[in-house]
Backbone as CSV, one residue per row, in Angstrom:
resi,resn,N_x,N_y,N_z,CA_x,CA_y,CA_z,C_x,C_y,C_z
1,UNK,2.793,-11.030,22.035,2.545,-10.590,20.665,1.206,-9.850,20.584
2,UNK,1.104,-8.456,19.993,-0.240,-7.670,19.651,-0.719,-8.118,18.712
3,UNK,-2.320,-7.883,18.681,-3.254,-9.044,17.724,-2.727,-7.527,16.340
4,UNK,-2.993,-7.987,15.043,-2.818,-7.136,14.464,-4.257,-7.083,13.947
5,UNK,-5.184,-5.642,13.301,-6.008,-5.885,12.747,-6.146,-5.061,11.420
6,UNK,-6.277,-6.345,10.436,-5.987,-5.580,9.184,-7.910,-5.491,8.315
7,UNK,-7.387,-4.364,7.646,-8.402,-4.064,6.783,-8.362,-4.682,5.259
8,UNK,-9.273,-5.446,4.380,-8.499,-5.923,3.320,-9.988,-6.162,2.328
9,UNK,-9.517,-6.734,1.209,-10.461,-7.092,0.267,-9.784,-6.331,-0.748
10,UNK,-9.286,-5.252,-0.855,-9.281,-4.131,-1.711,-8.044,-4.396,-2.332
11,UNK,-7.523,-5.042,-3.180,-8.477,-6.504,-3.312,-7.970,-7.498,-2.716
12,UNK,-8.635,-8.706,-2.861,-8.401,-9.471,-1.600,-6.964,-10.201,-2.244
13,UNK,-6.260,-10.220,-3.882,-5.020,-10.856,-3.843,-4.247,-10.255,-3.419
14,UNK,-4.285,-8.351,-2.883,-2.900,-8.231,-2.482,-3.628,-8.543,-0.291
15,UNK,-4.075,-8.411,-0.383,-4.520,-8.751,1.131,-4.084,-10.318,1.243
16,UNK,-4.258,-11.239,0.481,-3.921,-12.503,0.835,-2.003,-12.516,0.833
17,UNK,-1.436,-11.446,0.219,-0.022,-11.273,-0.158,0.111,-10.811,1.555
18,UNK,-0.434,-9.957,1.807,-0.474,-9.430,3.353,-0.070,-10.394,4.572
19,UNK,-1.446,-11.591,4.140,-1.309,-12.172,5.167,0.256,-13.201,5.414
20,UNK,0.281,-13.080,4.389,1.497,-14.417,3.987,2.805,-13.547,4.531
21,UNK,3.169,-12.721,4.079,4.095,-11.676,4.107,4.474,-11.730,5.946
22,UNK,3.131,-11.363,6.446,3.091,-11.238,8.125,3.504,-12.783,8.752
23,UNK,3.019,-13.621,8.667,3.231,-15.041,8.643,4.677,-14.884,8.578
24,UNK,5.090,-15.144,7.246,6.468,-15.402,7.263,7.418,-14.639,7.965
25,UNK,7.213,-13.345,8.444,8.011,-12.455,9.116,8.222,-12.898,10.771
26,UNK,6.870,-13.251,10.929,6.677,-13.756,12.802,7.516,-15.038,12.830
27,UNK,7.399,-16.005,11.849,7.896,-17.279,11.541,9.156,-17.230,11.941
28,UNK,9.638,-16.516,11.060,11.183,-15.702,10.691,11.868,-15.376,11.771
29,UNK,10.842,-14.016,12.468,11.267,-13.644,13.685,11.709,-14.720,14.984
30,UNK,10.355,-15.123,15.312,10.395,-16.104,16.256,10.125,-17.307,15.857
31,UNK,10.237,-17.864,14.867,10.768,-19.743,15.068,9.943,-20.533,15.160
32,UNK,10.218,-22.004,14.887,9.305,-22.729,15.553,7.796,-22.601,14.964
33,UNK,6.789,-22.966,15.923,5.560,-22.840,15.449,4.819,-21.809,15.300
34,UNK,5.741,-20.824,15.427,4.852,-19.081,15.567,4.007,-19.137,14.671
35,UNK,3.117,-18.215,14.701,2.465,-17.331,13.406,1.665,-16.263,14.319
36,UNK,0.905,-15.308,13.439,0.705,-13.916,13.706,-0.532,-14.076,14.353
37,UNK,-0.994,-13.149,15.590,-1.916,-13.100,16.336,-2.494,-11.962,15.219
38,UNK,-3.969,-12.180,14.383,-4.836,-11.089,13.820,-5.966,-10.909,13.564
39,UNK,-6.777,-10.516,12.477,-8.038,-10.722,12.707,-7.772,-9.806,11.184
40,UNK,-9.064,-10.010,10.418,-9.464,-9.304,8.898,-10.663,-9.440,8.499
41,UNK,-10.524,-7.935,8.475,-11.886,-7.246,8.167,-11.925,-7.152,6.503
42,UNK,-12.977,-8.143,6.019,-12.402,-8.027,4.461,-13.896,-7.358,3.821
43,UNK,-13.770,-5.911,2.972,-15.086,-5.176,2.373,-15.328,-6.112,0.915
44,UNK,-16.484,-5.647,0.413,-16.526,-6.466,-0.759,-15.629,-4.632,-1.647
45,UNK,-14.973,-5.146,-2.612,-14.528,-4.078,-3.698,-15.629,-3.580,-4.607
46,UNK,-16.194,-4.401,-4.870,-17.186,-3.667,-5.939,-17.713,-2.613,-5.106
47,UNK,-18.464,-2.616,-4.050,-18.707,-1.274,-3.368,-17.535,-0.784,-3.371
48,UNK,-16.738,-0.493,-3.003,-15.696,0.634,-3.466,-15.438,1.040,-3.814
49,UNK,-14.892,-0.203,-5.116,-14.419,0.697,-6.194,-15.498,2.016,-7.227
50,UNK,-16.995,1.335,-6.655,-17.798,2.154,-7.239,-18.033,3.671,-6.887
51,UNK,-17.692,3.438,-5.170,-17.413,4.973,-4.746,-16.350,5.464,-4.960
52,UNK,-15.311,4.959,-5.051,-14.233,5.554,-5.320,-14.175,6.674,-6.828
53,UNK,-15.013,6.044,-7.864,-15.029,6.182,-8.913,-16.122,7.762,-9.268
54,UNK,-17.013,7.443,-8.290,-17.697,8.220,-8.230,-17.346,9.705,-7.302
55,UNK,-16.179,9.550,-6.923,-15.849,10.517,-5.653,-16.674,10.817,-4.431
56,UNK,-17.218,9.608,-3.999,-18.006,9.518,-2.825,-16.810,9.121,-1.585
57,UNK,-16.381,9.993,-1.590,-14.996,9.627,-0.034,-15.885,10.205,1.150
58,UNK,-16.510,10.976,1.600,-17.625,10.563,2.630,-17.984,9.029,2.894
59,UNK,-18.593,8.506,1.717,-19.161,7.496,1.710,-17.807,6.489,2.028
60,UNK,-17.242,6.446,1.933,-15.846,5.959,1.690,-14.936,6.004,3.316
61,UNK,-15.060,7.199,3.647,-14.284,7.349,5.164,-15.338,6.348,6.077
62,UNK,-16.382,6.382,5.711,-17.682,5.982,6.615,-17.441,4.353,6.651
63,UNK,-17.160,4.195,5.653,-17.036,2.582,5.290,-15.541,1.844,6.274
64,UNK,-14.691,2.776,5.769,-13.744,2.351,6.384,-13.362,2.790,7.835
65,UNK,-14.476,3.473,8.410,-14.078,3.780,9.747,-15.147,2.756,10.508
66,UNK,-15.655,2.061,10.377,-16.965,1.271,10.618,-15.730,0.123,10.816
67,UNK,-15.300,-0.621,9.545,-14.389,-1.500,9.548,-13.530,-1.617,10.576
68,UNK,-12.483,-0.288,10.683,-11.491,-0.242,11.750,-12.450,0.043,12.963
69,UNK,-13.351,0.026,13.355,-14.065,-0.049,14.736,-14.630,-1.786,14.759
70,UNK,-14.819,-2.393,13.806,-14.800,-3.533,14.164,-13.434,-4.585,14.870
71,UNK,-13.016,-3.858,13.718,-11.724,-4.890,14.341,-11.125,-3.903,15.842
72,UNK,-11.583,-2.868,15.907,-10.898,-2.149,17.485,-11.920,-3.175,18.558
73,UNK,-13.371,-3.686,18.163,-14.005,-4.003,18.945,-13.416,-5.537,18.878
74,UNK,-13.168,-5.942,18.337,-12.699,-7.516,17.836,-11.376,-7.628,18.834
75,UNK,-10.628,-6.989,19.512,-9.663,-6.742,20.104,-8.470,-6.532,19.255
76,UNK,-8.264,-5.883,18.661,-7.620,-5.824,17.530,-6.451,-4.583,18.273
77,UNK,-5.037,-4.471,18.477,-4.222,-3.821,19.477,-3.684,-2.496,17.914
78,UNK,-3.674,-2.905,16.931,-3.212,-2.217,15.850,-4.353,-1.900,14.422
79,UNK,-4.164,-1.038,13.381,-5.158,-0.938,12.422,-4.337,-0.871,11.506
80,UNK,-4.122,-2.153,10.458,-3.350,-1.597,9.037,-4.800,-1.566,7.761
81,UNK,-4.597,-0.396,7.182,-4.995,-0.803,5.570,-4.431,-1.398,4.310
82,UNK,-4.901,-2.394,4.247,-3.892,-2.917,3.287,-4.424,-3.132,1.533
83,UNK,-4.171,-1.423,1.706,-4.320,-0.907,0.410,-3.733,0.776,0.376
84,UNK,-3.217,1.180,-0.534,-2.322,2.761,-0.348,-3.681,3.576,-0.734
85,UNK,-4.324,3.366,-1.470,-5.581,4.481,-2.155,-6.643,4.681,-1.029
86,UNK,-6.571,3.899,-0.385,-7.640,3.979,0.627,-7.274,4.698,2.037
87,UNK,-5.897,5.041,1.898,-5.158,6.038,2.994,-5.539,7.265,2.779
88,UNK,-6.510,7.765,1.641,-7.273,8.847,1.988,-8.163,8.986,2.604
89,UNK,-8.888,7.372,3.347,-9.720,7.615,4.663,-8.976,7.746,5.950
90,UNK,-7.982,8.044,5.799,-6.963,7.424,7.460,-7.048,8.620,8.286
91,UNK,-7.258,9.495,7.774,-7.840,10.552,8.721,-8.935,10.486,9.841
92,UNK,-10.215,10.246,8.546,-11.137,9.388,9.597,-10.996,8.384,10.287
93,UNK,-9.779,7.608,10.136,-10.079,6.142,10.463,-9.138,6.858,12.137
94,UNK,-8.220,7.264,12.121,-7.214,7.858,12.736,-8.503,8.303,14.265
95,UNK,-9.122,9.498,13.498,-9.847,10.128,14.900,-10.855,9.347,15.319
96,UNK,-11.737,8.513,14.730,-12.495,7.562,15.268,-11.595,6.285,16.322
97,UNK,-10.896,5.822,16.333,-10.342,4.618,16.805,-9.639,5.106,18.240
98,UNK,-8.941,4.270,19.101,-8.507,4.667,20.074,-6.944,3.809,20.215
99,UNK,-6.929,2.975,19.185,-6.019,1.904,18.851,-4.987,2.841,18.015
100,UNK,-3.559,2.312,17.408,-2.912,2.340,16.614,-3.150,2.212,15.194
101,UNK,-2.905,3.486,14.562,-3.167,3.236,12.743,-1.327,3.249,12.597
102,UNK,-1.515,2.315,11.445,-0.102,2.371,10.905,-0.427,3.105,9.709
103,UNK,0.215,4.014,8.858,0.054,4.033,7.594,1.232,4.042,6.767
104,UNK,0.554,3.367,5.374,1.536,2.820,4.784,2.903,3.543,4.138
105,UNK,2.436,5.434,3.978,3.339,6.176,3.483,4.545,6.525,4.666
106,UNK,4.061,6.651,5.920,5.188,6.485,7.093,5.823,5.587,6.831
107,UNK,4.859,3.888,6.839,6.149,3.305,7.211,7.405,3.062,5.890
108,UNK,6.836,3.536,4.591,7.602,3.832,3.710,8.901,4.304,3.588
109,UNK,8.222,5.572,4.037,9.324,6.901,3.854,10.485,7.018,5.104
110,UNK,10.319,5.984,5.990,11.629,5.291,7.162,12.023,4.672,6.487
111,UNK,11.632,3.462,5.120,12.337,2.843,4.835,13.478,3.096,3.639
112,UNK,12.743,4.441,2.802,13.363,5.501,1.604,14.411,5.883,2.366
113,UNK,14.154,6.233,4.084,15.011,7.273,4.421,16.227,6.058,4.741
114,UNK,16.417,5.353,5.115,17.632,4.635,5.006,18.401,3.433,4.236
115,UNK,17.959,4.346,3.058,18.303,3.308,1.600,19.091,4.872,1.079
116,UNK,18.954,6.311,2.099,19.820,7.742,1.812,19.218,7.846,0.023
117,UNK,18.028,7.441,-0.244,17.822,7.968,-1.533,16.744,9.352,-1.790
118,UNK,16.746,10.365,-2.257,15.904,11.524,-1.800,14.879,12.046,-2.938
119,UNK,15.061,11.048,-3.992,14.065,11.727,-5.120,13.635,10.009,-5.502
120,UNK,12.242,10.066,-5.445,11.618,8.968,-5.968,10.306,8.998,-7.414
121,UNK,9.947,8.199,-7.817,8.582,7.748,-9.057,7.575,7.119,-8.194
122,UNK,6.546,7.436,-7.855,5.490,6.942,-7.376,4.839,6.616,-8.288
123,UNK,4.407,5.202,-7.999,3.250,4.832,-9.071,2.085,3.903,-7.975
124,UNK,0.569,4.263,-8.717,-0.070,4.045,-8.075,-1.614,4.070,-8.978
125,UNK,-2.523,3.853,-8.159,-3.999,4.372,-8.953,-3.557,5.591,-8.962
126,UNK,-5.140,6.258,-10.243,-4.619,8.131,-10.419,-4.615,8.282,-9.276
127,UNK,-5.939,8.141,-7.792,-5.825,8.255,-7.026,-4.953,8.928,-5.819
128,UNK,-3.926,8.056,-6.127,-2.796,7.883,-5.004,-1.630,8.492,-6.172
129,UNK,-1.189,8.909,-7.259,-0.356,9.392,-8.281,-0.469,11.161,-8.085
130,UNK,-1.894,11.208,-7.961,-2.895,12.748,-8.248,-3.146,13.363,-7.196
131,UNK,-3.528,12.967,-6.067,-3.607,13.028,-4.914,-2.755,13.940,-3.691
132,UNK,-2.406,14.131,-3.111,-1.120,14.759,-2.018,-1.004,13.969,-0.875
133,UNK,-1.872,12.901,-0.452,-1.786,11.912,1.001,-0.359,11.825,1.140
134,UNK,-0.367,10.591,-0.010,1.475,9.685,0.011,2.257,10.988,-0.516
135,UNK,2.888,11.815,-1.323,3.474,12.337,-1.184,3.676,13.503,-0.325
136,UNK,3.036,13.969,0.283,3.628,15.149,1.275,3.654,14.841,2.126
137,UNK,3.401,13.326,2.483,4.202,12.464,4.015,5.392,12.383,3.673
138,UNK,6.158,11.918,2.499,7.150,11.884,2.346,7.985,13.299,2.316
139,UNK,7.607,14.144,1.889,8.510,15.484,1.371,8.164,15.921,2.815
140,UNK,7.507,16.601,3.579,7.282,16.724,4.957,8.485,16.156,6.018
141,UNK,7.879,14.939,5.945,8.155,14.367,7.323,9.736,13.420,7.117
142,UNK,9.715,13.136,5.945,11.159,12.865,5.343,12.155,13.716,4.476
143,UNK,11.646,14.050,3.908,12.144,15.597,3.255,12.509,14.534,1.587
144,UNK,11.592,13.684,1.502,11.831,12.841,0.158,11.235,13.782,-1.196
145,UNK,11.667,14.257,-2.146,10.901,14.382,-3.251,10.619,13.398,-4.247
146,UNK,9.019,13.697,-4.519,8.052,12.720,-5.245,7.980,13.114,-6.549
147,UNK,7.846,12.312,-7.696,7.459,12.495,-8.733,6.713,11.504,-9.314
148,UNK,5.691,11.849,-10.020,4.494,10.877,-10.812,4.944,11.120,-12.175
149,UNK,3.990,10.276,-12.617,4.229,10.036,-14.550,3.432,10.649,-14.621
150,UNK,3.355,11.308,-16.346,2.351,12.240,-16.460,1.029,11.565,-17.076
151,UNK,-0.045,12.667,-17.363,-1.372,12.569,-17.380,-1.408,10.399,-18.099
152,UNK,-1.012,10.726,-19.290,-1.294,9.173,-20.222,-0.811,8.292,-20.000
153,UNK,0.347,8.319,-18.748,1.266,7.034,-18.063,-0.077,6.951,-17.075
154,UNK,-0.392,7.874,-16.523,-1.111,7.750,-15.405,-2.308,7.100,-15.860
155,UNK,-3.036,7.029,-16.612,-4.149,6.495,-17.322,-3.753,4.891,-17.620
156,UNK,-2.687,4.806,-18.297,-2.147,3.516,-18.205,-1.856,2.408,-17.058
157,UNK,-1.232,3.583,-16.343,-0.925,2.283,-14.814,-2.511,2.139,-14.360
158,UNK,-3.297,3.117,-13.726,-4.566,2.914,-14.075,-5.170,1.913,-14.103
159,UNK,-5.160,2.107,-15.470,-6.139,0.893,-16.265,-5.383,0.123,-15.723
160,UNK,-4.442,-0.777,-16.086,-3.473,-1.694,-15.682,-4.333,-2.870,-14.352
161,UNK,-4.309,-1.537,-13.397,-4.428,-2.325,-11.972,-5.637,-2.547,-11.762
162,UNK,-6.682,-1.687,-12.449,-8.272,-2.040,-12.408,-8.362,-3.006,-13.304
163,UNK,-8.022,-3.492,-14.052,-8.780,-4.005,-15.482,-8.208,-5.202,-15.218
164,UNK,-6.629,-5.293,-14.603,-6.245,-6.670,-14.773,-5.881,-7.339,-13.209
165,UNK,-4.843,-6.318,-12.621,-4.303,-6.710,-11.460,-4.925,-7.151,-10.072
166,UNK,-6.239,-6.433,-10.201,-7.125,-6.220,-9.303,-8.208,-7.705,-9.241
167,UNK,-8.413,-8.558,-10.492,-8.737,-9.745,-11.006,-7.650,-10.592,-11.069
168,UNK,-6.538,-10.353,-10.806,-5.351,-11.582,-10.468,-5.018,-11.814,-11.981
169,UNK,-5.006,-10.982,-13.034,-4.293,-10.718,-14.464,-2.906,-10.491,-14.186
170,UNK,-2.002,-11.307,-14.300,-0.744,-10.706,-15.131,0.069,-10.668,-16.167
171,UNK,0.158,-9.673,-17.157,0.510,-9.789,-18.095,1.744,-9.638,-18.709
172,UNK,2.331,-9.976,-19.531,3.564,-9.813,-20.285,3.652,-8.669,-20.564
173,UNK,2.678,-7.885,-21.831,2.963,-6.624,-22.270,2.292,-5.555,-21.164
174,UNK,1.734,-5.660,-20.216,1.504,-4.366,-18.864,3.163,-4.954,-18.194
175,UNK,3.652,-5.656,-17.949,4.646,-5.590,-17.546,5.604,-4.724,-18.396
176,UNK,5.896,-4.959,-19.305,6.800,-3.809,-20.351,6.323,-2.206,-20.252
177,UNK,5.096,-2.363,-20.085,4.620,-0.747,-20.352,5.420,-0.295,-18.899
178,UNK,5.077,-1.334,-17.789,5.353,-0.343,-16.935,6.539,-0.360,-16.492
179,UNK,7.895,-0.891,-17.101,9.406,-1.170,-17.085,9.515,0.317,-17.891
180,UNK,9.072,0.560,-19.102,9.182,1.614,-19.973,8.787,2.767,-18.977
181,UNK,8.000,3.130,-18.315,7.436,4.438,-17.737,8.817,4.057,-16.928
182,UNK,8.844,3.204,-15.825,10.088,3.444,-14.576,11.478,3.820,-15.527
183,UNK,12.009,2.925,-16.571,13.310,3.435,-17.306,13.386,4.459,-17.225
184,UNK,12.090,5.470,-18.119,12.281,6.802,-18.362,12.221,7.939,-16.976
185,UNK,11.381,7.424,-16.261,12.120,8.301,-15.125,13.437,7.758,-14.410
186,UNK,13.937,6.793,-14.616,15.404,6.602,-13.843,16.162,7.519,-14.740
187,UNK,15.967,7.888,-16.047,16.825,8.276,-16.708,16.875,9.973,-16.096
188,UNK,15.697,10.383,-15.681,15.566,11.243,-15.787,15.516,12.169,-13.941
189,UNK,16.115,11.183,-13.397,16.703,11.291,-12.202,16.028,10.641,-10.811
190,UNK,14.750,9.867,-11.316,14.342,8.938,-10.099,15.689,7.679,-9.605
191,UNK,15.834,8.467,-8.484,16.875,7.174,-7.596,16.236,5.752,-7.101
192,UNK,14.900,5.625,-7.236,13.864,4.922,-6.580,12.729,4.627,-7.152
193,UNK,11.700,3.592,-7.141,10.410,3.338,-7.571,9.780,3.186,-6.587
194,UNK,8.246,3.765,-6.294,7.645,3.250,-5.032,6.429,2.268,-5.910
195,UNK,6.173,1.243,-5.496,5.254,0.407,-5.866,4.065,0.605,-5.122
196,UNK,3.647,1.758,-5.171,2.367,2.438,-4.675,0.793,1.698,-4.740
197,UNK,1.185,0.948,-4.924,-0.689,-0.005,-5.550,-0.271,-0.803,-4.550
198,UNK,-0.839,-1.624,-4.009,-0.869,-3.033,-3.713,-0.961,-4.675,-4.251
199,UNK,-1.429,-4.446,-5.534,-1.610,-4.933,-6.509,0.048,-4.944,-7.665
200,UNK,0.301,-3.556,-7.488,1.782,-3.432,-8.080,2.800,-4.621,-8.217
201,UNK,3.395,-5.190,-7.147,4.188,-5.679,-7.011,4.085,-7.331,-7.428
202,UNK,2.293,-7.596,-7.700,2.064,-8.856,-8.615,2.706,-8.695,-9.857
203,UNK,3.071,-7.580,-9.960,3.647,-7.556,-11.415,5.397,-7.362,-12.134
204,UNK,5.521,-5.894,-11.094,6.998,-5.815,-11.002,7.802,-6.206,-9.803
205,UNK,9.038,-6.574,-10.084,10.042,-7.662,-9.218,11.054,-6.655,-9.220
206,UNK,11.694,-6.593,-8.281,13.226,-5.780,-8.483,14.065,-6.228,-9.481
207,UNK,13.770,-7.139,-10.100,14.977,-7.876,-11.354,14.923,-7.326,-12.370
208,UNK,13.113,-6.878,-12.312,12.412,-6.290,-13.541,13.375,-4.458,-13.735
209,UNK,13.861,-3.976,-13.120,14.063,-2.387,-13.334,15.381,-2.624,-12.480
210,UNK,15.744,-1.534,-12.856,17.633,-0.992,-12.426,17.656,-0.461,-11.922
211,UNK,16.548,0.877,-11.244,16.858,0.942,-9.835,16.067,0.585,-8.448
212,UNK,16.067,0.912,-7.365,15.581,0.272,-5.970,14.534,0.638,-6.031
213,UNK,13.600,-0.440,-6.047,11.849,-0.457,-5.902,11.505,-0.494,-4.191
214,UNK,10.508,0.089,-3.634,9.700,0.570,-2.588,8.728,-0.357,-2.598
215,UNK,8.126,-2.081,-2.125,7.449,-2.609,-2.134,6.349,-2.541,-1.389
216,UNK,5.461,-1.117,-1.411,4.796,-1.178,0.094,3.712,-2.080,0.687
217,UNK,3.578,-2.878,-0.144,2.831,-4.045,0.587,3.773,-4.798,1.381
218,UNK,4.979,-4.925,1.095,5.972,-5.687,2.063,6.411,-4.715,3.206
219,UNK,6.465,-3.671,3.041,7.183,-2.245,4.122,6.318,-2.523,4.980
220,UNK,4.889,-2.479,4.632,3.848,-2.273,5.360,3.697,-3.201,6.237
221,UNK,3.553,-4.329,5.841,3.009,-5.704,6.635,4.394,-5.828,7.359
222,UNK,5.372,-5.927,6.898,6.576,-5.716,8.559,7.119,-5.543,8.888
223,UNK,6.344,-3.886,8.906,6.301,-2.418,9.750,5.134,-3.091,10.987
224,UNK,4.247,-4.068,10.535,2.849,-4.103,11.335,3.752,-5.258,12.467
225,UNK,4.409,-6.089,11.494,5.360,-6.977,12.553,6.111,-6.419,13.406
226,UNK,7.100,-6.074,12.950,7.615,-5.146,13.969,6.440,-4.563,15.104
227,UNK,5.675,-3.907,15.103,5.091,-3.407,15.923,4.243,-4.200,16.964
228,UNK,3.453,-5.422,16.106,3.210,-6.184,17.152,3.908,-7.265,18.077
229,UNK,5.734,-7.227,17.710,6.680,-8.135,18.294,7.098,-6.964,19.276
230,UNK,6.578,-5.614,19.456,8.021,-4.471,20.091,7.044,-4.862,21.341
């Protein structure tokens, strides 16, 4: 089994969802007393989120390429981030390391691609909504088309995941708001939801919406299994 080495804090409830997720998959896989060979590199968020906010992604690639060299030095055989917004450092993190980056929109868009669905709703920070990382991995390299909510949905999910999700808030009425944004794009031809946050999926459940949600905190973590069982 390859040690896995994950990056986390950001924030640390969907990173603790991470670890559990991986756990149960090795468990699953192999039986018995298994569990996952790893190691976690956890940042504090408040630095982050403050650069993030500020558009300091220099400051930001720097941070997170420091991280993934710890855990490369830690013996760490793999590098997940386990967060989607922060896959705008994976570039840097990518040419610095000598190890394996997984990222989370790959291992996604293998999993879009054999669910044969070709038009999806990304939701995410503006970040990752506004951005081109996660979607032109998908339209590229899968040939998936992406669509976001517009400007005041986007402000909403937003707020949502900073204000509440990100502090382990979940609420009744952010749950409705964001059933209402996914309805209206199913109506309007999303075959798919990607649960683009990490934080996301504390909130919406596949029971919650009518069509097939994209959990990428679950894709992700085992996509990382898989890789450290191959």
């Amino acid at each position: 089994m390859k040690k896995i080495g994950l990056i986390g804090g950001m924030s640390w409830e969907s990173s603790l969802v991470y670890y559990q997720i991986i756990n149960e998959k090795i468990r699953k896989t192999l039986g018995g007393f298994h569990s996952s060979k790893c190691i976690i590199e956890s940042v504090d968020f408040a630095e982050i989120e403050k650069l993030q906010h500020k558009n300091k992604w220099d400051e930001l690639n720097n941070k997170m390429v420091e991280s993934a060299l710890n855990l490369e030095n830690a013996k760490a055989e793999l590098v997940i981030l386990c967060t989607n917004t922060m896959h705008l450092c994976s570039g840097a993190i990518k040419e610095n390391i000598k190890i394996p980056f997984l990222h989370i929109a790959e291992a996604t868009g293998y999993k879009i691609k054999k669910s044969a669905i070709q038009k999806v709703l990304l939701l995410g920070t503006k970040f990752t909504m506004e951005k081109d990382f996660f979607k032109e991995i998908l339209l590229q390299k899968f040939g998936i088309e992406v669509i976001a909510p517009n400007q005041d949905e986007r402000e909403i999910i937003h707020q949502i995941i900073y204000d509440e999700l990100v502090h382990g808030e979940i609420k009744d009425t952010s749950k409705e708001k964001y059933k209402t944004i996914i309805d209206t794009y199913a109506d309007q031809g999303a075959q798919g939801v990607i649960l683009g946050c990490t934080e996301i999926p504390l909130l919406i459940k596949s029971t919650d919406v009518n069509i097939p949600i994209f959990d990428t905190t679950r894709i992700h973590a085992e996509a990382a299994v898989e890789f450290a069982l191959s």
